[in-house]
BAPAMAR-617536 format. One record per residue (C-alpha): residue in one letter; z, y, x. Coordinates in steps of 0.1 Angstrom, whole numbers, padded with zeros to 4 digits, always signed. Example, Ala and Ser with C-alpha at 12.3 -4.5 7.8 and 13.67 -1.06 7.14 Angstrom:
2
a+0078-0045+0123
s+0071-0011+0137
END
This chain:
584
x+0355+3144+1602
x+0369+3120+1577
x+0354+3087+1594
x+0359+3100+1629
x+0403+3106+1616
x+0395+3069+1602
x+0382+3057+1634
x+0416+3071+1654
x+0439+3058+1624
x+0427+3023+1626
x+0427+3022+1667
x+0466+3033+1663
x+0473+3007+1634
x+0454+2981+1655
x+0476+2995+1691
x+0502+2991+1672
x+0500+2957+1659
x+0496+2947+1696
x+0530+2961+1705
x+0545+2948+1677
x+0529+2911+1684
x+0538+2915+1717
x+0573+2921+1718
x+0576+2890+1691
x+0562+2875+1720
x+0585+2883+1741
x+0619+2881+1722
x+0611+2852+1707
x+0605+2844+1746
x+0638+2852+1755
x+0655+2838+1728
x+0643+2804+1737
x+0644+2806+1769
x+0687+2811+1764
x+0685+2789+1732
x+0658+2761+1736
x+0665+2747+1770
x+0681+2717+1771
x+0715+2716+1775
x+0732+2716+1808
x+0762+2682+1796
x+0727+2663+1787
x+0721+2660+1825
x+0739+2660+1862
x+0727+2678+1889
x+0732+2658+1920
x+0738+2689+1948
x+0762+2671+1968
x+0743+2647+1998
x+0733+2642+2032
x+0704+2647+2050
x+0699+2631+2086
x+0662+2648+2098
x+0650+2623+2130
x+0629+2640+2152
x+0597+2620+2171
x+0621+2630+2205
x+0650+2616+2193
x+0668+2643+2182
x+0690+2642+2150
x+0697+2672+2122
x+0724+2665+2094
x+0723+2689+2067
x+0748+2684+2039
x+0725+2700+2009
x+0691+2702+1995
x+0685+2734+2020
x+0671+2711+2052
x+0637+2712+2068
x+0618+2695+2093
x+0590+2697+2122
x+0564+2670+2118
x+0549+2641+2102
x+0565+2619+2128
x+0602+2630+2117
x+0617+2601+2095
x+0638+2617+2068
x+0672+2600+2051
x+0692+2610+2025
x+0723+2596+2013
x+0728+2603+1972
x+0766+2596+1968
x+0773+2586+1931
x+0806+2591+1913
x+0821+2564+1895
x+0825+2590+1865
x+0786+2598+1863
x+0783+2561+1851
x+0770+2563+1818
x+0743+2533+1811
x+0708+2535+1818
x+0699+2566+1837
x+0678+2574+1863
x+0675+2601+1895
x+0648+2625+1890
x+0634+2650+1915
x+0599+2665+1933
x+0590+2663+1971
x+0553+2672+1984
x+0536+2650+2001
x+0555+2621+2012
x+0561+2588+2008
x+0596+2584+1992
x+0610+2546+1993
x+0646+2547+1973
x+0673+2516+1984
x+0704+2506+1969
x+0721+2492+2001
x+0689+2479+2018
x+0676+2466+1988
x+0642+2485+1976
x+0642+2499+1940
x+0612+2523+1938
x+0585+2532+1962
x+0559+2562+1958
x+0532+2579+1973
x+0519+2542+1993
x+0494+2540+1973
x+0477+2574+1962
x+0446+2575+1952
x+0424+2590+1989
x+0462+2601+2002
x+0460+2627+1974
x+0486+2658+1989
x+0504+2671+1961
x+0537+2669+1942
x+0554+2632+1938
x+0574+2630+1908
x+0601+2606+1917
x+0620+2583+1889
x+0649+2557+1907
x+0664+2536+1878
x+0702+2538+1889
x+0718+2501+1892
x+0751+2499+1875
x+0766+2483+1910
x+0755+2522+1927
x+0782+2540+1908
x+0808+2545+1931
x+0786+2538+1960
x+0753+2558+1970
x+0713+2555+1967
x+0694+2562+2001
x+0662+2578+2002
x+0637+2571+2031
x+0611+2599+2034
x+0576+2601+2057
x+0563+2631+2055
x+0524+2637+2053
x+0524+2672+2065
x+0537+2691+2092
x+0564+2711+2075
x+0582+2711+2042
x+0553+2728+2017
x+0580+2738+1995
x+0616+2739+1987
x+0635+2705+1982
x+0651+2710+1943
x+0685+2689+1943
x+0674+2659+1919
x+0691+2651+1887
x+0709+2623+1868
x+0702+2619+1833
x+0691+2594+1808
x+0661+2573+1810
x+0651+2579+1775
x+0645+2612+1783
x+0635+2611+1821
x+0596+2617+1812
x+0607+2656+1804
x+0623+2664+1832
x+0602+2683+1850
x+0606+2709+1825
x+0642+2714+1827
x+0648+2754+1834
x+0607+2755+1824
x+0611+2743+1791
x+0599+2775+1772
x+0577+2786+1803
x+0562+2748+1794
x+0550+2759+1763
x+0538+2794+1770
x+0516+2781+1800
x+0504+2752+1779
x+0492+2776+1751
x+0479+2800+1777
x+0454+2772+1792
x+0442+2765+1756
x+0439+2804+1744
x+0415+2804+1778
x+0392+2774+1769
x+0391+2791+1733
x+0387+2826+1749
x+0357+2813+1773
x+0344+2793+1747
x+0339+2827+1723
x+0329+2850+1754
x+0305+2827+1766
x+0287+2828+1734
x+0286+2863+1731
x+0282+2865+1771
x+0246+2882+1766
x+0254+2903+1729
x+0284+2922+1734
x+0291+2943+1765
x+0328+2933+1770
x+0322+2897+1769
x+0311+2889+1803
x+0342+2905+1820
x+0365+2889+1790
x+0349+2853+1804
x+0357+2858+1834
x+0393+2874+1829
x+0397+2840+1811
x+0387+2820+1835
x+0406+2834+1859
x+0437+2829+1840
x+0430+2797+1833
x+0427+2786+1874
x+0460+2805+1880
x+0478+2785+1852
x+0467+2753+1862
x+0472+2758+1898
x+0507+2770+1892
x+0513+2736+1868
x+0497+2715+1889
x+0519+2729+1924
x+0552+2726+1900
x+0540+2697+1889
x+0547+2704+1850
x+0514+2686+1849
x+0532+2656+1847
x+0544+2663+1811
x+0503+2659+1797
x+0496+2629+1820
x+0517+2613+1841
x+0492+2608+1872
x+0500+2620+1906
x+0466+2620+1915
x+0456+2639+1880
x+0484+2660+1893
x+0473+2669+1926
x+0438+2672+1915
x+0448+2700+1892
x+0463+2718+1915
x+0436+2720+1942
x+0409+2726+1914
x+0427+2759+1903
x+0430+2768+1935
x+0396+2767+1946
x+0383+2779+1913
x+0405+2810+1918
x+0391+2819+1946
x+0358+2826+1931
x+0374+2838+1898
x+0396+2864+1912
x+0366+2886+1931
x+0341+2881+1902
x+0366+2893+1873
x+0375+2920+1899
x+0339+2932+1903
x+0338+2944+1866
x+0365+2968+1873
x+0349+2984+1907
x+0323+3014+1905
x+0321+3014+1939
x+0283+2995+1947
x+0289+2976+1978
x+0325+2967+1970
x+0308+2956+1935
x+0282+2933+1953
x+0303+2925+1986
x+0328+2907+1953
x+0297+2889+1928
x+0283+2878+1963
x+0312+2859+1979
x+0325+2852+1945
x+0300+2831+1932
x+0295+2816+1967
x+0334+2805+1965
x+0332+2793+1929
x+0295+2772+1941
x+0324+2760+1965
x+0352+2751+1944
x+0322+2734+1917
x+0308+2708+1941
x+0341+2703+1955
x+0350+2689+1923
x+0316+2671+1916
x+0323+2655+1956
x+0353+2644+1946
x+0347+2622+1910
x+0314+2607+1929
x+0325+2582+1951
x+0317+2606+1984
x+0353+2596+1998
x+0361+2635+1994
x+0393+2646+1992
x+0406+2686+1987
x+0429+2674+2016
x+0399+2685+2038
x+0398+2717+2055
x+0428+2727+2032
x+0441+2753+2058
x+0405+2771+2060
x+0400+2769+2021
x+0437+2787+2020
x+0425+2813+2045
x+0397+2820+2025
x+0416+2821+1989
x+0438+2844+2003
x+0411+2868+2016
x+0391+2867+1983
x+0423+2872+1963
x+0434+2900+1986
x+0399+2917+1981
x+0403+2908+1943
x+0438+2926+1940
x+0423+2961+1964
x+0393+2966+1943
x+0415+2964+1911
x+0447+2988+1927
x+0417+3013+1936
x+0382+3007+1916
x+0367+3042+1927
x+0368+3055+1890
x+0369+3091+1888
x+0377+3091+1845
x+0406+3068+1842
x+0413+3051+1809
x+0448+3037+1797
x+0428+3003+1804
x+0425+3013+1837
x+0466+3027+1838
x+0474+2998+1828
x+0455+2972+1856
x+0466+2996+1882
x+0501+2999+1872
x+0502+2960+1863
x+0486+2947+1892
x+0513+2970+1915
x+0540+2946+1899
x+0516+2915+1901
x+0512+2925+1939
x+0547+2922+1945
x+0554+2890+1933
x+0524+2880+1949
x+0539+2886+1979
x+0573+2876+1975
x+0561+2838+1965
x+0541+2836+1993
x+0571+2850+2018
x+0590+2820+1997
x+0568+2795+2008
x+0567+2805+2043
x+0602+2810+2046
x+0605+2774+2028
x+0600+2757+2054
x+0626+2771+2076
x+0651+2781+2057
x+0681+2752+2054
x+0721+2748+2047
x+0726+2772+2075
x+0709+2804+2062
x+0728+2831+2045
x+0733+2824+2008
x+0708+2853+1998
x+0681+2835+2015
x+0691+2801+2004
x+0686+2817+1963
x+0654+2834+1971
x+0640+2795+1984
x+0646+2783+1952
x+0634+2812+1931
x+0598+2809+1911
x+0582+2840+1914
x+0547+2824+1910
x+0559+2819+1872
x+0566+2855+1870
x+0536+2865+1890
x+0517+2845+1863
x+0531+2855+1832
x+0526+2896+1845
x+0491+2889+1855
x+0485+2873+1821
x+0498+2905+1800
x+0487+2930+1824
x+0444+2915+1824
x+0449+2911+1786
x+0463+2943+1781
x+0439+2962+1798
x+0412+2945+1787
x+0421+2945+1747
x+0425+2982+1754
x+0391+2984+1769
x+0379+2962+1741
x+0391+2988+1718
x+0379+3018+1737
x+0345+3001+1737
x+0343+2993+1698
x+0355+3030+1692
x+0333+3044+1713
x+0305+3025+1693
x+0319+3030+1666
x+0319+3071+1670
x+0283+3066+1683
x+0273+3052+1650
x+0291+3077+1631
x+0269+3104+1651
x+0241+3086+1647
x+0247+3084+1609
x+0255+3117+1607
x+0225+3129+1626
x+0206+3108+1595
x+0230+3120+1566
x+0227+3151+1541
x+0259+3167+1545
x+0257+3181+1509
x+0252+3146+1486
x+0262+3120+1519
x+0222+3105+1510
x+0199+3102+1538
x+0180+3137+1550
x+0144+3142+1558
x+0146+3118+1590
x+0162+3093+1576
x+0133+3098+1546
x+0108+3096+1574
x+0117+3066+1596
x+0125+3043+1563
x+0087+3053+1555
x+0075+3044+1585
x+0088+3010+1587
x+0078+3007+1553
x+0040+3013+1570
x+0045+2993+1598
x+0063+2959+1578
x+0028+2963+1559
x+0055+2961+1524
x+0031+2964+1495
x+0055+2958+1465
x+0076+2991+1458
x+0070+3018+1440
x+0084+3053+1449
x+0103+3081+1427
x+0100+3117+1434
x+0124+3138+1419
x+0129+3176+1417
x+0156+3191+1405
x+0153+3217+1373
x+0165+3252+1373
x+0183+3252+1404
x+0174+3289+1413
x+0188+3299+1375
x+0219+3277+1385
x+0224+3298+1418
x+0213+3328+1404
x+0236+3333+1372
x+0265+3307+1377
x+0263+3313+1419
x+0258+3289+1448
x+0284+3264+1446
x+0274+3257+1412
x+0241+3249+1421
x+0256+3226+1453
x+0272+3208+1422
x+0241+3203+1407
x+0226+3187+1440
x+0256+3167+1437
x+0258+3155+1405
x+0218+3146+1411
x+0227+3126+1438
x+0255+3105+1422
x+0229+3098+1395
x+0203+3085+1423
x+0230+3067+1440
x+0247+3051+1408
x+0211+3039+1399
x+0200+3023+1427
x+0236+3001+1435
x+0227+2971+1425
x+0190+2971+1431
x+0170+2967+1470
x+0161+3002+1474
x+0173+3035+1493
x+0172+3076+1487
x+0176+3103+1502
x+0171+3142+1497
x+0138+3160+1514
x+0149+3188+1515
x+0162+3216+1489
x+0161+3205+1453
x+0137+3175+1455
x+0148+3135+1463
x+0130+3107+1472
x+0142+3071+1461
x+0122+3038+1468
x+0126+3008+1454
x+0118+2974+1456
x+0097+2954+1439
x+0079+2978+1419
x+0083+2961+1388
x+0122+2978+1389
x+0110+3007+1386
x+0108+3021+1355
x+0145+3007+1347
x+0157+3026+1377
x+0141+3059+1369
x+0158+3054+1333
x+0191+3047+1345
x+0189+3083+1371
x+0184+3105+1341
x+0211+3084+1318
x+0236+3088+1346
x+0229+3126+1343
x+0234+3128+1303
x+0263+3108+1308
x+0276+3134+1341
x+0273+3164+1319
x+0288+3151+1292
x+0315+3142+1312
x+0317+3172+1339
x+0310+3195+1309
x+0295+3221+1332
x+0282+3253+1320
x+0247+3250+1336
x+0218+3229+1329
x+0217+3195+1336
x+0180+3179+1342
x+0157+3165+1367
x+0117+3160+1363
x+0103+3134+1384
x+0073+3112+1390
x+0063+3076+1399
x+0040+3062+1420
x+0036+3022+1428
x+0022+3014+1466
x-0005+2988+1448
x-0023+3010+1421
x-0028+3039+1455
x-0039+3009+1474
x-0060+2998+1442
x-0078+3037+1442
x-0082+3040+1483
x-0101+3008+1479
x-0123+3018+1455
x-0132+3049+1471
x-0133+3033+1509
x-0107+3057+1519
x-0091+3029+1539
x-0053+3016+1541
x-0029+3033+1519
x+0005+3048+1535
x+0036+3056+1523
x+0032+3096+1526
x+0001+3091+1502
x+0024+3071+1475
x+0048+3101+1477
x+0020+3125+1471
x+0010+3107+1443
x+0045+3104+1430
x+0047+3140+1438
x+0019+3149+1414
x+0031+3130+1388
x+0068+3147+1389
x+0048+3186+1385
x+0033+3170+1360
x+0068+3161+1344
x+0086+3194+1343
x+0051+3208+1329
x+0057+3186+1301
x+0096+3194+1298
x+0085+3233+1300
x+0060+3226+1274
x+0082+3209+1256
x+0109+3241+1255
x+0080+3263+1244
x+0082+3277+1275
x+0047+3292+1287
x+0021+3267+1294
x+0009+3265+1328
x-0028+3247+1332
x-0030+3219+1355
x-0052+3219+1384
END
């Protein structure tokens, strides 16, 4: 009962050191995210401009915001950045994101900056755009020239910003700056995480899913860096950029269904998941491998049909974890379900976000206009993150106690209730191995207990349980620091072996000092003494041998031992003048 309470107290103390690290977490969260950003007079947000859209027919749109859209790669996009003569503060540059384009920048009709010409295979993905601000354009306006590379706007056009260009190479994290270094550390806790899984993949039971619950994080965190392009603060590639974001989202389509399959009792929705998951992952793999050899791949091809198929996968991911087909629910299993509800709905309003992106302009009504430029993926990412790591550290734990219970069973099952030595099965299966390791050096002690029926008789039966116990101790005290073990076989007799043989002697001396020494100190009113016998495996060996009587075992060293310990309290009788008893 004791180690089971000790079991349940340390899964609380441990629960409980989650929660507490957890809300650290997130206050400390919180308070940087109000108190670590970088502060608003440091930079200008530019919201004020005019955007002519010119259609392939000839048609014109003007939008007077960052809320525009358009209808095709053919449509030639303008927009005019008016500059105050107050923003002029030396060297600073305009800063902003568009998707798949090529952005040329003018001051008049001179050319400052071009991007996205040259891209590496036409790369689609985020452009981070830098236009060094000429003195002479404060007071006047920069233009931007756009040509689209897709059919619609992929995303929602952020106003850019003016601010120093010392410190332009961070301004992608501006409003992310905390969210920065939370998803930076969550991509290297996953390499760490699938690292340690993967080698413990085929020893502990919880690794496997806790790989691939890794993994998965790790694709959804780099997609969501790559597609916001906070990739740009650990390399400043567009390709690199780009490249990040379609790997995440291929490898999450694989990812997603075969963490998910861990979770599903259900046997067909468990092999319909591992089936198309590791065909999707096979996918996403040589995707990559197509890509570095120089195949001319790009993830540009077939985009739409991979996107189908992530969003199937993912959708089949997200069912088989909001209803497994478990019929015992854990708090593990409270906690996915419940998580992934939230997780679900963030889900879904990113992706209405970037559907409604590209038709939602200047002329929407304001609501709509906020929820374009909301990032619910961040959210979505950050929930998904605490709800698969919460559930699985609580399964982790429900797993360890479970084990741990198990063995505590299993020990007691082996364990003398009376002196916590090991009982007659525990006796009998150290014995055997001793038989079947073929150990020749060790030497056994057999040990019965004097005058327990006086004891139980005269003083009564807990008095003579203390005499077990105080036998024990002795046994236990003696054989600490030496390679041996004990246990009781039953009533008043023990049975301690120890290893080598040649410790023997020292050990048998030590039991039956630890006694003089326990009654002494317990100062009980019964007597105190043990008579036992010795027995080494090689002088039995030595005497089967002789007489062609084959291998010696462990049961015949006891019996010897055995002998040898009636012997002993014949001796100790003897010596009390008690009557002499003749010996067979």
């Amino acid at each position: 009962m004791k180690t089971k309470k000790l079991i349940k107290n340390q899964s609380h103390t441990v629960l409980l050191l989650y929660i507490a690290i957890s809300s650290a977490i997130f206050i400390l969260w919180l308070w940087f995210s109000f108190k670590g950003g970088v502060s608003e007079h440091s930079y200008t947000v530019l919201d004020k401009m005019t955007v002519v859209v010119q259609h392939e027919d000839g048609t014109t749109d003007v939008f007077h915001n960052n809320m525009f859209n358009f209808r095709s790669i053919h449509d030639r996009i303008t927009i005019h950045l008016p500059l105050d003569k107050s923003l002029e503060k030396g060297y600073q540059s305009i800063n902003f994101m568009y998707y798949a384009s090529v952005v040329r920048a003018y001051y008049k009709d001179e050319l400052i900056v071009s991007y996205g010409d040259h891209l590496k295979r036409h790369m689609i993905g985020h452009l981070r755009v830098t236009i060094p601000v000429p003195k002479e354009a404060y007071g006047d306006e920069i233009r931007l020239e756009i040509e689209p590379h897709m059919t619609l706007l992929e995303d929602t056009f952020h106003a850019p910003i003016l601010m120093p260009q010392t410190d332009d190479d961070f301004f992608v994290a501006i409003g992310q700056e905390t969210s920065y270094a939370m998803l930076v550390t969550i991509l290297v806790c996953c390499v760490f995480g699938m690292l340690i899984t993967l080698f413990f993949y085929r020893i502990l039971d919880f690794a496997p899913e806790g790989y691939w619950m890794f993994f998965l994080i790790f694709s959804m965190t780099l997609w969501y860096m790559g597609n916001s392009g906070l990739i740009y603060l650990l390399l400043p590639s567009e390709d690199f950029n780009a490249v990040c974001e379609y790997v995440g989202m291929y490898l999450l389509m694989g990812t997603a269904p075969i963490y998910s399959s861990f979770e599903v009792e259900r046997p067909r929705v468990k092999r319909y998941l591992q089936t198309f998951g590791k065909f999707a992952l096979t996918v996403g793999i040589l995707t990559v491998i197509f890509y570095v050899l120089p195949s001319g791949y790009t993830f540009v091809d077939h985009l739409r049909w991979m996107q189908a198929f992530q969003i199937v996968m993912v959708i089949s991911a997200l069912l088989s974890l909001l209803f497994p087909g478990k019929k015992i629910k854990t708090t593990s299993d409270y906690i996915m379900q419940w998580g992934l509800i939230f997780v679900a709905l963030f889900g879904l309003l990113e992706q209405t976000r970037i559907i409604a992106a590209a038709s939602i302009t200047e002329r929407a009504p304001l609501i709509l206009q906020w929820f374009a430029k909301q990032r619910f993926a961040k959210v979505l990412i950050l929930l998904m993150v605490f709800t698969f790591a919460t559930s699985y550290f609580f399964k982790m734990a429900f797993i360890v106690q479970k084990t741990l219970e198990e063995k505590h069973l299993k020990m007691l099952a082996y364990t003398d209730n009376l002196t916590a030595l090991g009982n007659r099965q525990y006796l009998q299966i150290k014995l055997d191995m001793l038989d079947d390791n073929r150990k020749e050096d060790y030497a056994v002690i057999f040990i019965d207990v004097n005058d327990l029926k006086v004891t139980n008789d005269i003083f009564g039966h807990d008095y003579g349980d203390k005499l077990i116990q105080m036998v024990a101790i002795a046994i236990k005290d003696a054989i600490r620091n030496a390679t041996a073990f004990a246990g009781r076989n039953g009533g008043d007799e023990f049975i301690c072996v120890v290893s080598p043989a040649s410790l023997v002697d020292d050990v048998a001396k030590t039991i039956r000092n630890n006694l003089v020494e326990a009654k002494r100190q317990e100062n009980v009113p019964f007597p105190v003494s043990i008579a036992l016998g010795i027995a080494t495996y090689a002088e039995v060996a030595h005497r089967m041998q002789s007489g062609g009587e084959g291998v010696a075992l462990a049961s015949q060293v006891i019996r010897c031992a055995d002998e040898r310990m009636y012997e002993d309290k014949r001796n100790q009788k003897r010596v009390r003048g008690e009557s002499e008893i003749k010996c067979p």
